[in-house]
N, C-alpha and C positions, 0 to 999 in steps of 0.2 A: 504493500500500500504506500501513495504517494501522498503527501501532503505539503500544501502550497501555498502561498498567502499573495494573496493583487492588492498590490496598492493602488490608491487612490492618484491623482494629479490634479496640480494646479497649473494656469496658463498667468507665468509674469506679465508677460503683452499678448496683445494677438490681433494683429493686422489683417484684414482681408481685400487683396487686391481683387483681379480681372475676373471674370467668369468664364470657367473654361468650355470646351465643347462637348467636354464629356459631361457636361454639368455641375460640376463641381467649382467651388471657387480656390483662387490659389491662396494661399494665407502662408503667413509670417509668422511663429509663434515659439516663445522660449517656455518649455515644460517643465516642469520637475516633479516627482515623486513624493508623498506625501506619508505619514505615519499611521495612514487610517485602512483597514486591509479586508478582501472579503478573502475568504478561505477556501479551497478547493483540495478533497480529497476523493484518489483516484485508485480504484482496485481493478485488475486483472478480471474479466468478464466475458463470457462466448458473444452476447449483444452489445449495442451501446446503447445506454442507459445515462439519462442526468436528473438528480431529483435535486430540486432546489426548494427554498422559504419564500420565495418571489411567485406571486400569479400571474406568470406570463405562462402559453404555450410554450414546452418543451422546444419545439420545434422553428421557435423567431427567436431563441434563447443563443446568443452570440458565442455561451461555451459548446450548446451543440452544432451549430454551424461550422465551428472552427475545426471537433472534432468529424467532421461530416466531410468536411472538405480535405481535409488528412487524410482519409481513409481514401475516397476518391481518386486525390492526385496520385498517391506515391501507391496505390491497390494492395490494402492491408485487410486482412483478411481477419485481423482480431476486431474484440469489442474491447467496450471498457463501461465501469459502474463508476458513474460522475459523483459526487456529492458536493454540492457549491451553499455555500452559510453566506447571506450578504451582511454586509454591515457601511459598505458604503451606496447611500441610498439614490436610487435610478431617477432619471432625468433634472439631473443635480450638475451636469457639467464638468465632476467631477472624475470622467472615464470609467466608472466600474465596469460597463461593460466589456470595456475594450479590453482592459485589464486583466479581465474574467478569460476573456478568448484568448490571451496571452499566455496567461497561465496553464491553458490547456494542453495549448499547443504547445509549452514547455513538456508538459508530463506526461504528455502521451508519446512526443518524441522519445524519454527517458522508456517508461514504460514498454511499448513497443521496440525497443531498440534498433528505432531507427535511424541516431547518431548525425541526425540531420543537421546542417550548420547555422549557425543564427542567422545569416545572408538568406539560404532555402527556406527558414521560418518567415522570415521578413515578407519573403513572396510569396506565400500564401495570407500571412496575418492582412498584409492591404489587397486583397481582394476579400476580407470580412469589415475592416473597418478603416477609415486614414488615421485613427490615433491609436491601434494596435500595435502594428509595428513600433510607436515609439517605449512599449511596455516590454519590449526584450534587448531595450539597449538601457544604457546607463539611466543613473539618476535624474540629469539633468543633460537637453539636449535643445538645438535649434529644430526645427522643426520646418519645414516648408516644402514647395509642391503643393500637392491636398493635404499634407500633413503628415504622408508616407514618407519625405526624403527626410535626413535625419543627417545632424552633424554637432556629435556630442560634445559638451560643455563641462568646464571641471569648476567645484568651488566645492574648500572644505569646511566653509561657512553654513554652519546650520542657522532656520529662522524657527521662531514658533510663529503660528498661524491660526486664528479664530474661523474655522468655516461653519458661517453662518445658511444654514438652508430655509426661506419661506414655505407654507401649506401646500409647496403647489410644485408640476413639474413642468420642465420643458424643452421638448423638440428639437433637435438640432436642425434637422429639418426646416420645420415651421422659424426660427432665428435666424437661418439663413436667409428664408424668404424673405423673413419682415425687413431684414437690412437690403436686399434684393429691390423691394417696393419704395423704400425712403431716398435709396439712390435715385432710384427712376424720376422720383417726385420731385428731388431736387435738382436733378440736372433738367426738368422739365420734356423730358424724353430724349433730350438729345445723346446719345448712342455714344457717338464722337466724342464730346466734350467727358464724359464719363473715363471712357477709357482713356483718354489723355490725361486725365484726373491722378486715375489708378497706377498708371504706368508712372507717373512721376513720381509718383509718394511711394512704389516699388522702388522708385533711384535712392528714393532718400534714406529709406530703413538701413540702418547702421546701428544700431542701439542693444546688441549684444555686449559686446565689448564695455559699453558703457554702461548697463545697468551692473554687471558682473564687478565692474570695477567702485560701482557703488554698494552692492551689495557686501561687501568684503571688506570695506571701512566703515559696513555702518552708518551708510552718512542719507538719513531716509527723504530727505531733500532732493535730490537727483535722480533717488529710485522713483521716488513722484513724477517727474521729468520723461519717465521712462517708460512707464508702465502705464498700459494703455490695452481697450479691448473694443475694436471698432463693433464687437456686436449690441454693447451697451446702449446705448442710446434707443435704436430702435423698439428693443428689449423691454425699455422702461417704460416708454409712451403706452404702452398696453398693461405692464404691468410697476407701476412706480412706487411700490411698495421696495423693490429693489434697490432704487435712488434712497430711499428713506434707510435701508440696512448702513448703504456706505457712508449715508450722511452720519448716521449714529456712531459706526464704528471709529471714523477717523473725532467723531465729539467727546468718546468716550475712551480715549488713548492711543488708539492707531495708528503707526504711524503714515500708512493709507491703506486706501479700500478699493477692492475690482470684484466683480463678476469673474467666475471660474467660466473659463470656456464660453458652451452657449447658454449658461445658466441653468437651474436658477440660485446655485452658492455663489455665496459672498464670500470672498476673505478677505481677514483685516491681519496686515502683520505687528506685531508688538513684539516687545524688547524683552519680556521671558514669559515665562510660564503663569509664574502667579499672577501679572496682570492682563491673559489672556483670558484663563480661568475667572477672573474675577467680571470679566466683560461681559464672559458669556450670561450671568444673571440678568442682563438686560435683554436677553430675547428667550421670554418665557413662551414666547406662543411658536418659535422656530424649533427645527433641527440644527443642534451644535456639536461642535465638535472640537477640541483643540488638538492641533498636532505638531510634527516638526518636519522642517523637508528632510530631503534623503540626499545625502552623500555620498554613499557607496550602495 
């Protein structure tokens, strides 16, 4: 028996430029790994089999996809008996799923011993999801493409982090679209001016180098500077209860606040532990969580 733990992610930034043709948009995003894990243990089995604590069909379930498309490509002739525990909670922006299918695909390679190399994972994990693959490389990584190309980042700098979740879930889908519609709106259809838009502010993105270099002296002023999530805004207008998290977190110590991903977590980073802990009593009607990023 294998036993496995997915962590969760955070997005420092997360730029979304042009829209591609395959549909997908391309995005700018620096990742990291977080302290908060869902669990997957994985036994030897004639079938494949996944029971999970989530009420999702089996079968839209991104650890049995990943184990489905396994079997497929490389024609494995075993099962396996899934067992997946969440703990980080779904349409949160926080990757569990992707996480989850990462994980699998770890343990079923071990499992079945098919010695497969994390490059050959990689090509399968993104054809399951664009933030899979970044759940089988390091810690902390650049992110970009749809989110599949990856070029990992070093810092031995841990942070703590308050992830704050609202009652509610949402779409990566649906967040794509809404910023999809607000472009349109604002560029007043014109097509051209759009992408001239995009394509510049794709020249401009430099901002690894310099949040990292912020992140590492501590100096939360310039990580301010830096950290950005073009799906925010959009996001809010419908749902601004959101504005109201990061308004609270950075009034109540933080030293700022972003939207994970495509929402709907908040995180606020603070300066340790006790006065993350101490924050989270101010969101009695949310999902909390305090964690640390990951370094290795």
């Amino acid at each position: 028996m294998l036993t496995l733990k997915a962590p969760a992610k955070i997005n420092w930034f997360l730029k979304v430029l042009a829209r591609r043709e395959d549909g997908f948009h391309e995005i700018e995003s620096l990742i990291q790994k977080v302290s908060l894990y869902d669990e997957l243990t994985i036994r030897e089995s004639q079938d494949l089999t996944l029971e999970t604590d989530v009420d999702i069909p089996v079968e839209t379930n991104l650890v049995y996809k990943a184990a489905q498309l396994l079997k497929e490509t490389y024609g494995i002739n075993k099962g396996a008996e899934i067992h997946l525990r969440k703990a980080i909670p779904m349409g949160a922006g926080l990757g569990g799923g992707s996480s989850d299918a990462a994980a699998a695909l770890t343990g079923l390679n071990s499992l079945w011993s098919m010695n497969l190399s994390t490059e050959k994972l990689c090509r399968i994990a993104g054809r399951i999801g664009s933030d899979v693959p970044f759940f089988l490389s390091g810690p902390l990584s650049y992110a970009y493409g749809r989110g599949e190309k990856l070029s990992p980042c070093s810092t031995e700098k841990t942070a703590t982090v308050l992830l704050v979740k609202p009652p509610f879930d949402i779409s990566t889908a649906w967040a794509y679209g809404k910023l999809a519609e607000s472009r349109l709106i604002n560029q007043e259809g014109d097509q051209n001016i759009m992408d001239f838009e995009l394509t510049k502010k794709a020249a401009k993105v430099n901002n690894i180098k310099h949040f990292i270099r912020y992140f590492e002296k501590a100096e939360p002023s310039g990580l301010k500077g830096v950290a950005l999530n073009d799906l925010e805004s959009s996001v809010m207008r419908t749902f601004p209860v959101i504005a109201e998290i990061k308004d609270k977190l950075t009034g109540i110590g933080a030293d700022f606040s972003l939207m994970s991903g495509s929402g709907s977590t908040v995180f606020g980073l603070f300066r340790g532990r006790p006065e993350a802990e101490k924050a989270a009593h101010h969101f009695r009607d949310c999902w909390t969580a305090v964690v640390e990023t990951l370094t290795t």
